[in-house]
N, C-alpha and C positions, 0 to 999 in steps of 0.2 A: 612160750608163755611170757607174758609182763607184768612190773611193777610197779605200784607206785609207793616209796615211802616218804611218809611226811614228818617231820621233827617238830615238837611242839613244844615251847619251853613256857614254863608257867610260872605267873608270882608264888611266892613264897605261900603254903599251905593251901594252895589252891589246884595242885596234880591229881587227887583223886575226885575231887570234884569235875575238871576236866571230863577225866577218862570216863564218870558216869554219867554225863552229858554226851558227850562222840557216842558212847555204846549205844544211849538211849536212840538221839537226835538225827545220826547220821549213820552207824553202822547198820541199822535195820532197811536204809535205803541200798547200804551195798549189796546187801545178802540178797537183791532182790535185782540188783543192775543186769538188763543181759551182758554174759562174758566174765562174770565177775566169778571166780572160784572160790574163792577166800579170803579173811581179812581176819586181822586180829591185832592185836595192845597188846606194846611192851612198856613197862613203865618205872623210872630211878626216881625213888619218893625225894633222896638224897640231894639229888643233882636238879631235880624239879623237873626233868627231862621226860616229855614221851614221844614214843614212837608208834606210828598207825601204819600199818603195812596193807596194801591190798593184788590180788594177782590174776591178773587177767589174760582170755585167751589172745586175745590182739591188741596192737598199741590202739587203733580206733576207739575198740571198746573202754579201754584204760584209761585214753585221753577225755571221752567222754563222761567218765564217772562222776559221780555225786557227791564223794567224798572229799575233794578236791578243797584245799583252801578258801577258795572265794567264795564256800559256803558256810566258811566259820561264822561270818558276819551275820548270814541270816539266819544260824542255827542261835546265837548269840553265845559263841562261846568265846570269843574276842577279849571280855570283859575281863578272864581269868589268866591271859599271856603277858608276859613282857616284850613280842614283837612279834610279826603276822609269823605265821609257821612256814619252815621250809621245806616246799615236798622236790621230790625227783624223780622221775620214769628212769625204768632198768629194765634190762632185761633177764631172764629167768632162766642162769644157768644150770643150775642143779638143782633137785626136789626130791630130795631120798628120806624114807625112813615112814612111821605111820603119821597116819592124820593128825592126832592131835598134838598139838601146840605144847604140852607138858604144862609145867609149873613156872620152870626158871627158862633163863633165854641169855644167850651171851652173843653179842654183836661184836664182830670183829673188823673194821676197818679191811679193806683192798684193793688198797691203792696202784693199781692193774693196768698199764697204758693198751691201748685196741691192741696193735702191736705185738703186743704179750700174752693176751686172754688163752689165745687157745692153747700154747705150749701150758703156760699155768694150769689151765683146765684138764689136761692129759695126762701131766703129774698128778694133781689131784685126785683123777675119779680113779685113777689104775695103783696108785701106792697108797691113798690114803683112806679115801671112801670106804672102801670093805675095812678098816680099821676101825674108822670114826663107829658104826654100825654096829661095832663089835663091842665098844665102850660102855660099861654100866651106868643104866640111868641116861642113856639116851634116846631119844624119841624122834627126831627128824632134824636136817638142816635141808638151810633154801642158800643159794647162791645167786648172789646179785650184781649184775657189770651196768655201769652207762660207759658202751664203747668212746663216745663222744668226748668225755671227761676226765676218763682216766679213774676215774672210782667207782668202787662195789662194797657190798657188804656179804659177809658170812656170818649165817643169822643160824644159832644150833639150838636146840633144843631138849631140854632135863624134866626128867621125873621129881629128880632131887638135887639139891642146893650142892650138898655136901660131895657128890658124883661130880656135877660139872664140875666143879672146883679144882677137884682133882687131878681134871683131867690138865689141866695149868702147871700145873707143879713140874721143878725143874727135871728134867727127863722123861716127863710123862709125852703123850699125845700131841697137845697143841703147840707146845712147844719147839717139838722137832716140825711138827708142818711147817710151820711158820718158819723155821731157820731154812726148812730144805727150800722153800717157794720166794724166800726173800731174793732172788737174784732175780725174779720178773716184777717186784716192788718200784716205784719210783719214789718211795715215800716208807717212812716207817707205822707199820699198823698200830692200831691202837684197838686194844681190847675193854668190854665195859658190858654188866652186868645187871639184867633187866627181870622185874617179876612180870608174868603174864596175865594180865587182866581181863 
C-alpha cells in the first residue's frame, strides 16, 4: 500500500474553512479514484496547519490521484494558504487497529534512513505493536516511510484527547518507544497533535 500526505499551511483564520473546502471539493473525488482506500484530515487550528492523507493500493494509482496539489488552484482553494502545499508519496508500513480514524490524531515525525527501515520496523511490530493495541482510547496507527528521503510519519489514532496524552507522559508508552528506536533515528523526532476532521 501507498501514500500520499500533503501539508497545507493556511492564513490566519482561514484552516477550517480550508478543511470544509478539500472535504467538500476534492475529497468526494478521492473516495471515488480507482485504488484509492482511504483519506482523511488532520487539523492544528493553533499552528494553522493541516494535513490530508490518502492510501493507495499502488504507487500508479497514488501518483495519479486527484487530490494532488495542482488541483488546489482549480478547486480554488489557493486563496486561503500562505504557500502552495507540500505533499509526499510514502509507503505504507504498518495499518493496524479498526477503521475509523477516532477523534484525536498524533503525528509523530521518523526520521528513518532506507538503511534502517527494516530493523526499526521489526522492533516495532514484535515489542511494541501488541502494546500500542493495548493502550486505552486507541483506535488504529498507520506508518509511513519515503525510503528515498530518509522520512516517515507515525500517524496514531484516539477515541479520546485525554488517553492519547497519556499515553506521552514520562514512563508511559511513547516514550519508551521512541528512546528504544532512536538508535535507527538520524534526526530527532518531533511529535504534534491533530483534531480529525
Amino acid at each position: 500500500m501507498h501514500a500520499f500526505v500533503t501539508q497545507w499551511t493556511t492564513k490566519p483564520g482561514h484552516l477550517n474553512t480550508l478543511a470544509s473546502a478539500y472535504k467538500a471539493q476534492l475529497l468526494p473525488q478521492l473516495e471515488v479514484a480507482p485504488g484509492c482506500r482511504h483519506a482523511f484530515v488532520v487539523a492544528a487550528e493553533r499552528s494553522n496547519t493541516l494535513f490530508t492523507v490518502s492510501l493507495w493500493d499502488s504507487e500508479r494509482e497514488r501518483d495519479a490521484n486527484p487530490g494532488s496539489p495542482h488541483h488546489s488552484k482549480e478547486a480554488k482553494l489557493g486563496r486561503h494558504l500562505t504557500n502552495n502545499p507540500n505533499q509526499e508519496p510514502f509507503e505504507v508500513l504498518v495499518r493496524a487497529g479498526i477503521s475509523s480514524n477516532g477523534l484525536f490524531a498524533r503525528l509523530i515525525t521518523l526520521p528513518v534512513q532506507a538503511d534502517n527501515i527494516d530493523a526499526a520496523l521489526t522492533v516495532y511490530k514484535e515489542e511494541y505493536l501488541p502494546l500500542l493495541q493495548a493502550q486505552p482510547g486507541f483506535l488504529q496507527v498507520i506508518w509511513l516511510a519515503n525510503r528515498d528521503s530518509g522520512t516517515g510519519w507515525g500517524m496514531s489514532f484516539w477515541s479520546a484527547r485525554e488517553q492519547m496524552l497519556a499515553a506521552d507522559q514520562e514512563g508511559e508508552f511513547f516514550p519508551k518507544v521512541l528512546a528504544r528506536l532512536a538508535v535507527y533515528f538520524h534526526d530527532k523526532p518531533e511529535m504534534h497533535y491533530y483534531n480529525v476532521i
